[in-house]
Backbone bond lengths (Angstrom), bond angles and torsions (degrees), N, CA, C in turn:
res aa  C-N    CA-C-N  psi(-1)  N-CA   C-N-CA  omega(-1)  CA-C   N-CA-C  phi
1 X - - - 1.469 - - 1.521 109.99 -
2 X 1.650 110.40 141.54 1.814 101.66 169.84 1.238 102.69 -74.46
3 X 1.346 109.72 168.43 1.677 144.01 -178.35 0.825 108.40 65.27
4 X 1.729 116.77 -169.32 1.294 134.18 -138.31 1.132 119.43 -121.39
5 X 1.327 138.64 102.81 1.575 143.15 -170.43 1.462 106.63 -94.35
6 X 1.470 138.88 -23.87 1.514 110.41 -166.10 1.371 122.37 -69.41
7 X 1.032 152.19 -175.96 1.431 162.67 -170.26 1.264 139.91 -40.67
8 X 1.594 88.42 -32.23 1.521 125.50 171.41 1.604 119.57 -46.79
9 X 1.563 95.20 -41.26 1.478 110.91 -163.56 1.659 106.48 -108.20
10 X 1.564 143.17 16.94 1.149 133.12 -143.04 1.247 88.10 -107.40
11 X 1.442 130.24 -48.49 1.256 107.08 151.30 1.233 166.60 -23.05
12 X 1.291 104.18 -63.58 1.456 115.89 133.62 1.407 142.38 -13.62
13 X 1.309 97.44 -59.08 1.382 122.40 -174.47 2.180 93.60 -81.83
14 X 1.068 98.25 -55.03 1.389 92.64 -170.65 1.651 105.54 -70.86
15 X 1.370 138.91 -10.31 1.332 138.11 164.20 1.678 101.20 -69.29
16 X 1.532 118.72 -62.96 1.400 91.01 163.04 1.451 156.10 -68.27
17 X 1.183 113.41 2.44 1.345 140.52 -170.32 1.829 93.51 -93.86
18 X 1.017 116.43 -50.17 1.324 125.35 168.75 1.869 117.15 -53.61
19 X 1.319 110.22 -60.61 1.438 123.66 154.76 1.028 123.10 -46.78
20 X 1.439 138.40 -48.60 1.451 138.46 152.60 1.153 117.48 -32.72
21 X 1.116 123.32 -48.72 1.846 137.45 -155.67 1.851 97.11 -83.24
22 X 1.676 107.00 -58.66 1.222 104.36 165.13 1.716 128.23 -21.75
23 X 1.471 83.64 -69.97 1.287 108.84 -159.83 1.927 89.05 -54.49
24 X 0.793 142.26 -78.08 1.793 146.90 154.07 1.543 110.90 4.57
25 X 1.321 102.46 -87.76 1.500 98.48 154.87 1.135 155.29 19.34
26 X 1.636 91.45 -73.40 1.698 116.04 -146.55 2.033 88.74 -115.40
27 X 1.203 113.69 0.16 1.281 108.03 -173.26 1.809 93.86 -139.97
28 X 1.016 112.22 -9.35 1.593 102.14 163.29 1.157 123.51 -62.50
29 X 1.760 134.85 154.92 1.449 131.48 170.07 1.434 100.69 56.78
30 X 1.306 113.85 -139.27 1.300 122.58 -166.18 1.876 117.22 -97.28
31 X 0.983 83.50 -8.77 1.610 95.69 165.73 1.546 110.88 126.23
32 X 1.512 136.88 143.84 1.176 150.38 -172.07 1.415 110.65 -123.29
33 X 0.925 139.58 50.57 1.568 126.14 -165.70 1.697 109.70 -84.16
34 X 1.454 98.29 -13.25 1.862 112.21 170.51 1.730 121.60 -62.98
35 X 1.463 84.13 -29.70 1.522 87.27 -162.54 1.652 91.17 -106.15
36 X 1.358 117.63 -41.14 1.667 114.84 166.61 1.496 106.29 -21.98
37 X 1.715 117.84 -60.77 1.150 106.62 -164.65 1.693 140.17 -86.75
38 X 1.514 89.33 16.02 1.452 84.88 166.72 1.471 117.98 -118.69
39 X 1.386 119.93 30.07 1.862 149.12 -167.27 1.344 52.60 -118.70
40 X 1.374 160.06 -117.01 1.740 144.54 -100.18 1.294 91.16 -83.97
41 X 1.246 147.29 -38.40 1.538 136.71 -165.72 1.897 99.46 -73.41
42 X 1.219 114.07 -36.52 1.757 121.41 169.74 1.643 101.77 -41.60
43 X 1.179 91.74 -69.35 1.620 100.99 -171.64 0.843 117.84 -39.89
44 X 1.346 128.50 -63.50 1.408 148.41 161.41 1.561 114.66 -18.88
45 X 1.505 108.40 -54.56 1.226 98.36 176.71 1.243 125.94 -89.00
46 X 1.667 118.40 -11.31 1.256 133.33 -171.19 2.105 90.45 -84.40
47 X 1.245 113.65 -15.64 1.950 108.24 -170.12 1.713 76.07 -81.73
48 X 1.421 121.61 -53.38 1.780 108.73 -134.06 1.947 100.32 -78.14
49 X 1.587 120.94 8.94 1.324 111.89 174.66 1.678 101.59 -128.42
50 X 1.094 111.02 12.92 1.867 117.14 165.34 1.042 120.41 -51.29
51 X 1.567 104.99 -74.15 1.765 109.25 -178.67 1.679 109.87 -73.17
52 X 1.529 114.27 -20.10 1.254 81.35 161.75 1.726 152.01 -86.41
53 X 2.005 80.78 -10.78 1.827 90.15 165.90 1.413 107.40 -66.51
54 X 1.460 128.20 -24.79 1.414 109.78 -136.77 1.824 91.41 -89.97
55 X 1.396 112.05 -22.17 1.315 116.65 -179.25 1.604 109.83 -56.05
56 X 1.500 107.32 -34.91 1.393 108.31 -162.71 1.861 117.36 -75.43
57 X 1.664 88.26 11.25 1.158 80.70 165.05 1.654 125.43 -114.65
58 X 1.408 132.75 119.17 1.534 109.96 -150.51 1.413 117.48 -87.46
59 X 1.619 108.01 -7.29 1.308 90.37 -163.47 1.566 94.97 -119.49
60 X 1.573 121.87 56.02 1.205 117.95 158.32 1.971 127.07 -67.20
61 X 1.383 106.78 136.51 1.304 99.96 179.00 1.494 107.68 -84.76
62 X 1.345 106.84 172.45 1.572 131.52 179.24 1.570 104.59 -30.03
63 X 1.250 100.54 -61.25 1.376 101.91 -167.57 1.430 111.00 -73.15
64 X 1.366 107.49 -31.43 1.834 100.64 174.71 1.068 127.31 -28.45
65 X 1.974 88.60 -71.45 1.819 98.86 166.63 1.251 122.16 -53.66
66 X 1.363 143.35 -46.82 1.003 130.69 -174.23 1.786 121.31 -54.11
67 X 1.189 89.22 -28.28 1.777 95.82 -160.74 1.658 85.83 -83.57
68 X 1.282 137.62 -31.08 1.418 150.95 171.10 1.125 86.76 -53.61
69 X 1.462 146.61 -98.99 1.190 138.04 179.36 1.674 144.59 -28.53
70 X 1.453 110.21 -6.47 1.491 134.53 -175.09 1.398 94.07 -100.54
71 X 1.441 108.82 -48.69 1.668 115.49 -151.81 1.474 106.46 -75.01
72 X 2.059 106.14 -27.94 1.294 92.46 -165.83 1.381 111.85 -78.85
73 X 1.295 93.51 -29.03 1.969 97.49 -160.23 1.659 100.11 -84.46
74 X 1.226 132.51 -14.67 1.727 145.04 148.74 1.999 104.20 -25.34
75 X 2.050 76.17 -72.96 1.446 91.46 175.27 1.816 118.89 -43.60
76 X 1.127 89.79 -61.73 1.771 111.17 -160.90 1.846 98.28 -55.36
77 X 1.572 115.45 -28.58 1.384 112.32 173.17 1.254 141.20 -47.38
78 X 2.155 83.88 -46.42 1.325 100.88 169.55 1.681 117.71 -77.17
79 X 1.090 110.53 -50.55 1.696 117.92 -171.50 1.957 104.36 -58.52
80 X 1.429 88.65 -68.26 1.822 69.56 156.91 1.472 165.87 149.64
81 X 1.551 70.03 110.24 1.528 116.98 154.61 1.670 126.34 -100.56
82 X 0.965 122.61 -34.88 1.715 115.88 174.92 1.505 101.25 -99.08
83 X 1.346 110.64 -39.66 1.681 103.78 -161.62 2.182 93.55 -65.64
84 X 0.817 126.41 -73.86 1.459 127.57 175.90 1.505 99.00 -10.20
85 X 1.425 115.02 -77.94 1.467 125.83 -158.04 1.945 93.73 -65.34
86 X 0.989 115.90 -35.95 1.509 100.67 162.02 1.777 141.00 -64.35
87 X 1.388 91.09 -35.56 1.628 108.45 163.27 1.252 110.76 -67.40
88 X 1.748 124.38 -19.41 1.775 122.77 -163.21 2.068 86.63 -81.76
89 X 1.469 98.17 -44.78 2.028 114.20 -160.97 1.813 99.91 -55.92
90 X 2.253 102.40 -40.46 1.388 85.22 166.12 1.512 134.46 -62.77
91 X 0.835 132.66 -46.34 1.449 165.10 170.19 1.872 83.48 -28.06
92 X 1.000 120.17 -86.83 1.537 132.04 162.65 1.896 116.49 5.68
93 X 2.075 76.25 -55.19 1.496 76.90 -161.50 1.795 103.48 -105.39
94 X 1.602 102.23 3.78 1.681 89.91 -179.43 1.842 99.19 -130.39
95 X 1.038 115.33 27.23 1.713 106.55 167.64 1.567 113.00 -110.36
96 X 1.302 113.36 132.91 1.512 108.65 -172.77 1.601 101.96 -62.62
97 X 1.365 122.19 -51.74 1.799 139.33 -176.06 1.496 73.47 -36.35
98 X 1.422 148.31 -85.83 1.481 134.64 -126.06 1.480 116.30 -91.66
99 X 1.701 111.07 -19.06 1.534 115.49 161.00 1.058 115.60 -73.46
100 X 1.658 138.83 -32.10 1.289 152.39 -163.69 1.856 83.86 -62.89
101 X 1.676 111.22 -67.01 1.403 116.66 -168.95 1.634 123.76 -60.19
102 X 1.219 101.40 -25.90 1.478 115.16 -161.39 1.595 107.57 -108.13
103 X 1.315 121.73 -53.68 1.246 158.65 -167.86 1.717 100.29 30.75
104 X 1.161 122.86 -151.68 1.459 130.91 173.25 1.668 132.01 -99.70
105 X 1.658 91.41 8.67 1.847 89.63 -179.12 1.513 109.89 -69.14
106 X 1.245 123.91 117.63 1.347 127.44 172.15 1.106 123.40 -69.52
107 X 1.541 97.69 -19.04 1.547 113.12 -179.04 1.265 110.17 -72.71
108 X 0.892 120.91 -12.64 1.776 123.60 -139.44 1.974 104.25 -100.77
109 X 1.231 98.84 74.45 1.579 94.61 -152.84 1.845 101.11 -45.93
110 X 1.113 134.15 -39.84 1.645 129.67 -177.74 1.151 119.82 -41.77
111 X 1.748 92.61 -40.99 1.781 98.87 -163.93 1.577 100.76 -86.25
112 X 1.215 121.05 -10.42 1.699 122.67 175.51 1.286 113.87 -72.30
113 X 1.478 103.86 -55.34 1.660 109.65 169.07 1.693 117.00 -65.65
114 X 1.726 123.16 -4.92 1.363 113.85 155.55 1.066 114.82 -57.63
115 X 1.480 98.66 -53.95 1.771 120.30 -150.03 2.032 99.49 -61.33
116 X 1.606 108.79 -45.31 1.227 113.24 177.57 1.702 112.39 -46.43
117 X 1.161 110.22 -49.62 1.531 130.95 -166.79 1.540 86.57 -42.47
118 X 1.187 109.54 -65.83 1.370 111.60 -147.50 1.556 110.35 -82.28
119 X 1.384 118.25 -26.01 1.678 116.63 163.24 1.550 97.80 -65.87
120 X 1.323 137.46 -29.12 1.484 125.20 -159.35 1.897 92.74 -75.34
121 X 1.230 94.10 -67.96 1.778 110.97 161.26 1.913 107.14 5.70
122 X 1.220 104.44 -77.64 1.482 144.31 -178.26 1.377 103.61 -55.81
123 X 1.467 121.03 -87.46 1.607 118.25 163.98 1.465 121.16 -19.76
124 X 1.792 112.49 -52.32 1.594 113.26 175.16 1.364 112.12 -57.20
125 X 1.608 97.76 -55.45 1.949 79.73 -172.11 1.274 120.32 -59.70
126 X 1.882 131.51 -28.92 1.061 121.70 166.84 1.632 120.81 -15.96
127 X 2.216 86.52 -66.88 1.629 91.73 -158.94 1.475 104.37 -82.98
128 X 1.462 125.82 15.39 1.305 115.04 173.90 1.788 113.51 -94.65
129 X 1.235 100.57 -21.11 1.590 127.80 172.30 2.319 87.71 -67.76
130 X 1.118 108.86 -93.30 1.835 112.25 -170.25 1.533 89.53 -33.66
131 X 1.039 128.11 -71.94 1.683 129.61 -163.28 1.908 100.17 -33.53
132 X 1.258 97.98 -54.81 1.473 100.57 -160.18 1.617 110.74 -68.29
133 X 1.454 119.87 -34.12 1.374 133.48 172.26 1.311 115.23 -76.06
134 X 1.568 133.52 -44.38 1.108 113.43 150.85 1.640 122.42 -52.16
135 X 1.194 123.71 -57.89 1.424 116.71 172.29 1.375 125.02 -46.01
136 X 1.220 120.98 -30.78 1.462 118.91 153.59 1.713 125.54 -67.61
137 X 1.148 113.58 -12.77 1.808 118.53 -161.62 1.719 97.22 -89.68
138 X 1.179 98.87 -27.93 1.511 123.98 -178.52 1.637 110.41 -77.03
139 X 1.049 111.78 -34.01 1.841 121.90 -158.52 1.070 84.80 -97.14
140 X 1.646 133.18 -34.14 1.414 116.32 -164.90 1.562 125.37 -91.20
141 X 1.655 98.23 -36.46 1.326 105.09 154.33 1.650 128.68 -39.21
142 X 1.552 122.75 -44.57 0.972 133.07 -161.38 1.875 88.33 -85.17
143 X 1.168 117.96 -34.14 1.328 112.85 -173.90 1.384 115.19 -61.77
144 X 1.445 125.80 -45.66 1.408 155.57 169.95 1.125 93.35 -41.65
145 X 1.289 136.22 -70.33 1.612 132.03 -167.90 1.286 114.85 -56.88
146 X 1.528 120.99 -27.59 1.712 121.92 -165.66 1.297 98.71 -108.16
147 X 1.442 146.82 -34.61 1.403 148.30 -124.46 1.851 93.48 -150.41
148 X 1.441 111.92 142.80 1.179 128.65 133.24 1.597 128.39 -77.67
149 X 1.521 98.24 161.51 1.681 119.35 -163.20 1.524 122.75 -2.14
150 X 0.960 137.31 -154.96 1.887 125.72 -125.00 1.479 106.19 -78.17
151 X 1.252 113.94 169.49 1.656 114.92 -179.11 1.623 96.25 -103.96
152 X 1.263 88.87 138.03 1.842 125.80 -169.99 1.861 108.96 -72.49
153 X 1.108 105.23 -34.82 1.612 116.65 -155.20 1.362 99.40 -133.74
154 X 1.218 121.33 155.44 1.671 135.58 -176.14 1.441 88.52 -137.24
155 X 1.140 116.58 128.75 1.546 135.12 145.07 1.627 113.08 -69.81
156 X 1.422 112.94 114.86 1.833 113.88 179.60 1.394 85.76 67.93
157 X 1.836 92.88 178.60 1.526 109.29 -168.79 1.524 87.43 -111.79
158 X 1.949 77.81 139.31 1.338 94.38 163.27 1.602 130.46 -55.69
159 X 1.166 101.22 133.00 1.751 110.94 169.44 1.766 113.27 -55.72
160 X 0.972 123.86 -31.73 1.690 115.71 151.92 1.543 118.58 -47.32
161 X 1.749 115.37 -53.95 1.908 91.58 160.98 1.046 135.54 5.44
162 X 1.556 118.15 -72.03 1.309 158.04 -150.28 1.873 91.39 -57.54
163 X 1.333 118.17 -41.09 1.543 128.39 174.13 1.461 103.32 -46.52
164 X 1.003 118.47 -62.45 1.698 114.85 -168.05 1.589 115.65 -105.55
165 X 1.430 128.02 -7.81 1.190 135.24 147.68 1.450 131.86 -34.98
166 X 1.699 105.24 -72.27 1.442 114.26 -170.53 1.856 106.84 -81.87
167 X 1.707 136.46 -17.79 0.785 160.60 18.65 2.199 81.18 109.70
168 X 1.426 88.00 -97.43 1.312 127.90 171.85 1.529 110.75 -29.52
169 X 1.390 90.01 -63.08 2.276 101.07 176.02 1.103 98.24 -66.46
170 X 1.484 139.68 -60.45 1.202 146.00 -157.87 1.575 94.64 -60.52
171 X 1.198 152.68 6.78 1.455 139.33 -153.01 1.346 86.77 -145.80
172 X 1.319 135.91 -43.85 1.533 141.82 163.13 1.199 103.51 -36.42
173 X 1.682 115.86 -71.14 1.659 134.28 179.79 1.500 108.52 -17.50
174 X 1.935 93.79 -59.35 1.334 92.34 -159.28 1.847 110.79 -90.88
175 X 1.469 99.06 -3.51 1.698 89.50 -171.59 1.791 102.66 -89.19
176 X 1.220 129.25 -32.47 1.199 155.38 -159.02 1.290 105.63 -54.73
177 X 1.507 153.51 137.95 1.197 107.90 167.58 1.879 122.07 -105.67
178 X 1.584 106.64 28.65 1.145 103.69 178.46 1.699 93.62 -122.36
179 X 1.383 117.39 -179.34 1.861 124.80 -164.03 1.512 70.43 -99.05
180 X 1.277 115.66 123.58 1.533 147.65 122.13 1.890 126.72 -73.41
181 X 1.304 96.83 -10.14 1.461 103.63 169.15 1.471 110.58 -13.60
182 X 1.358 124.80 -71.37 1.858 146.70 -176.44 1.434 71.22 -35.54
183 X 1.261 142.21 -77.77 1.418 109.26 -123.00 1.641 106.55 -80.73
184 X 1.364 125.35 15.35 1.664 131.14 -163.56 1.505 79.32 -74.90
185 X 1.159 136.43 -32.89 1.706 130.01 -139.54 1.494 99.34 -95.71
186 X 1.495 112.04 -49.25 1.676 99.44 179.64 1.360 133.80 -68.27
187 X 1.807 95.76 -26.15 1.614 96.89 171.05 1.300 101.57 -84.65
188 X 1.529 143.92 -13.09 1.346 113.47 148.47 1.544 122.69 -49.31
189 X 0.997 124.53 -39.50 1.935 129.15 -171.60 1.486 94.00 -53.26
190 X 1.812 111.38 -74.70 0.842 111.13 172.27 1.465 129.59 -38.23
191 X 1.030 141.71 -38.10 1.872 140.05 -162.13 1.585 82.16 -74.42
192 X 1.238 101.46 -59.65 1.581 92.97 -171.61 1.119 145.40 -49.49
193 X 0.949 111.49 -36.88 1.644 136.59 163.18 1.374 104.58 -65.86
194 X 0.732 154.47 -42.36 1.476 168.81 144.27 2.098 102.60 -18.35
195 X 1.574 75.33 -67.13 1.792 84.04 -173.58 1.827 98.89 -49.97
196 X 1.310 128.15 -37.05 1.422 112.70 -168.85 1.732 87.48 -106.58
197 X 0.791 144.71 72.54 1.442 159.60 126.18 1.946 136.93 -79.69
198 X 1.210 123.55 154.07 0.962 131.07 171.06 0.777 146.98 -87.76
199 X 1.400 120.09 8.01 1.514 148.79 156.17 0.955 115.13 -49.47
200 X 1.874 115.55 120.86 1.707 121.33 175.49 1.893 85.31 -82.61
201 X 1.578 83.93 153.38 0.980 104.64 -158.59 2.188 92.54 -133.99
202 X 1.001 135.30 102.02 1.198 111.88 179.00 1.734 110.73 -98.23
203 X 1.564 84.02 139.81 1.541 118.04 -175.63 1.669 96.89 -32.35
204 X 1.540 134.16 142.24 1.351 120.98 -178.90 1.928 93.40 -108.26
205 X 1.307 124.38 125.77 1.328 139.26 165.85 1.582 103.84 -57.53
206 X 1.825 116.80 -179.22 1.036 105.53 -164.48 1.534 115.23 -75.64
207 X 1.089 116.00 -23.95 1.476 121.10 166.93 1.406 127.52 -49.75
208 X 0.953 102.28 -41.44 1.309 109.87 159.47 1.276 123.97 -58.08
209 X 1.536 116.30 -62.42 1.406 127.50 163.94 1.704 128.20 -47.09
210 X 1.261 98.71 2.14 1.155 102.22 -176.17 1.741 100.73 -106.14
211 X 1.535 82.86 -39.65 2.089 91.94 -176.47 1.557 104.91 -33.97
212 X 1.717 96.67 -60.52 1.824 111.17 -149.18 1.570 101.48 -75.21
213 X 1.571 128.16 -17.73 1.632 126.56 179.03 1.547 69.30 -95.17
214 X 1.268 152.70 -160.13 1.823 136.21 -125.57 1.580 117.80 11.65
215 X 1.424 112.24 -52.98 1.254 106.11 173.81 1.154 127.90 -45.99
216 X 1.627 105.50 -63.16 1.390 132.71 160.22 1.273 128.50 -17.63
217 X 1.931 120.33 -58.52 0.576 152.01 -169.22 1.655 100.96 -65.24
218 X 1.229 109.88 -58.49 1.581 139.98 -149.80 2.123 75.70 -66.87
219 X 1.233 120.79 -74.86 1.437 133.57 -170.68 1.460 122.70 -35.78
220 X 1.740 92.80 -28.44 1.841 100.39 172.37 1.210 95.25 -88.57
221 X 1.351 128.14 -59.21 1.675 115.74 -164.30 1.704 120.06 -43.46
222 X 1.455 101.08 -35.96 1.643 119.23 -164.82 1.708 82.32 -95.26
223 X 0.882 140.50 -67.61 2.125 130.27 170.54 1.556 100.30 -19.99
224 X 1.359 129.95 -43.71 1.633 137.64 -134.36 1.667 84.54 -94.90
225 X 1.480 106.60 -48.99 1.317 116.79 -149.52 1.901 110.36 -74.31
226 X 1.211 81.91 -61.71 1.626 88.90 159.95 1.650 148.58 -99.41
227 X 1.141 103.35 19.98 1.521 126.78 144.74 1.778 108.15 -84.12
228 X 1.130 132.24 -23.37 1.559 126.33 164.64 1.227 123.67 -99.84
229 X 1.407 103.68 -8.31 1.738 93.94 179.35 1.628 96.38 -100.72
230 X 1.732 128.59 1.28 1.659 129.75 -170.78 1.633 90.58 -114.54
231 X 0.973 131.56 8.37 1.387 130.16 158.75 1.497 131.87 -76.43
């Protein structure tokens, strides 16, 4: 078989495997966007210990890394970039606040051109999510040739964000006591726009990496907690 199975990549593989499932989920039946979002909190933690297994191996060849570098941000497209904009379409189809606004008149030419707004919304951040990962796959290569070991600075925000961001609304949703749903859509515009931005961004060390999986962490327990006590 082509590609690369050792250890390096199981992550990877299990961030998309996780994203896949989401993505299923969150658009099955009548919509899941509850359970979508903690397949993105997986990811999240399965992106922030990737590059550091994959380092631990020393004697990767050329192509290792490279294909390490294709696979992740492949991965990272789907987990997120589509899975998000799929959790926003559930949201669409299971919050009363957004049927009340939107509802099902087909007739209703206003409410069609809402409903468009907000799939277009969704579609952008996709391609503002691919834009930004290809533009990085590119920056890094070129970095590799001039520079030794890891890059210090991120140009725009990383498309991993997206882990504890949407995450974030979804925990608002549920602590709040009115449907804030509407607002999942602008801080999508916003994240996105963001991702193709010019903002140094510095690389976070493991301390750091440890902060934002606490965060992480903190977002499922409090997701867990009050999604069962609003039932």
């Amino acid at each position: 078989m082509i590609g690369f199975y050792d250890y390096t990549v199981v992550l990877t593989y299990l961030s998309l495997f996780s994203a896949g499932t989401g993505i299923f989920v969150s658009l099955s039946g009548s919509g899941h966007p509850y359970w979508g979002t903690f397949f993105l909190l997986f990811c999240g933690l399965c992106d922030a210990f990737d590059g550091q297994v994959a380092r631990t191996k020393k004697n990767r060849t050329t192509m290792e890394k490279n294909y390490g570098i294709q696979i992740d941000s492949l991965s990272d497209l789907i987990a997120f970039g589509v899975l998000p904009a799929c959790i926003g379409m559930a949201l669409v189809r299971t919050s009363p606040l957004l049927q009340q606004i939107f509802g099902s008149d087909k007739d209703n030419l206003p409410l069609c051109i809402a409903s468009g707004v907000l799939f277009a919304v969704m579609v952008l951040y996709i391609l503002a999510a691919l834009i930004r990962l290809a533009y990085f796959n590119v920056t890094e290569e070129e970095r590799q040739r001039t520079e030794d070991g890891v890059r210090r600075t991120y140009t725009g925000l990383p498309v991993t964000s997206a882990a504890l961001i949407f995450p974030s609304v979804m925990l608002f949703r549920y602590i709040l006591p009115m449907d804030i749903s509407i607002v999942y859509f602008p801080v999508t515009l916003i994240t996105g726009f963001l991702f193709l931005s010019k903002l140094q961004i510095p690389k976070p060390h493991l301390r750091g990496i440890l902060i934002m999986i606490g965060v992480g962490v903190l977002e499922c327990i409090l997701l867990l907690l009050f999604f069962f006590l609003r039932r």
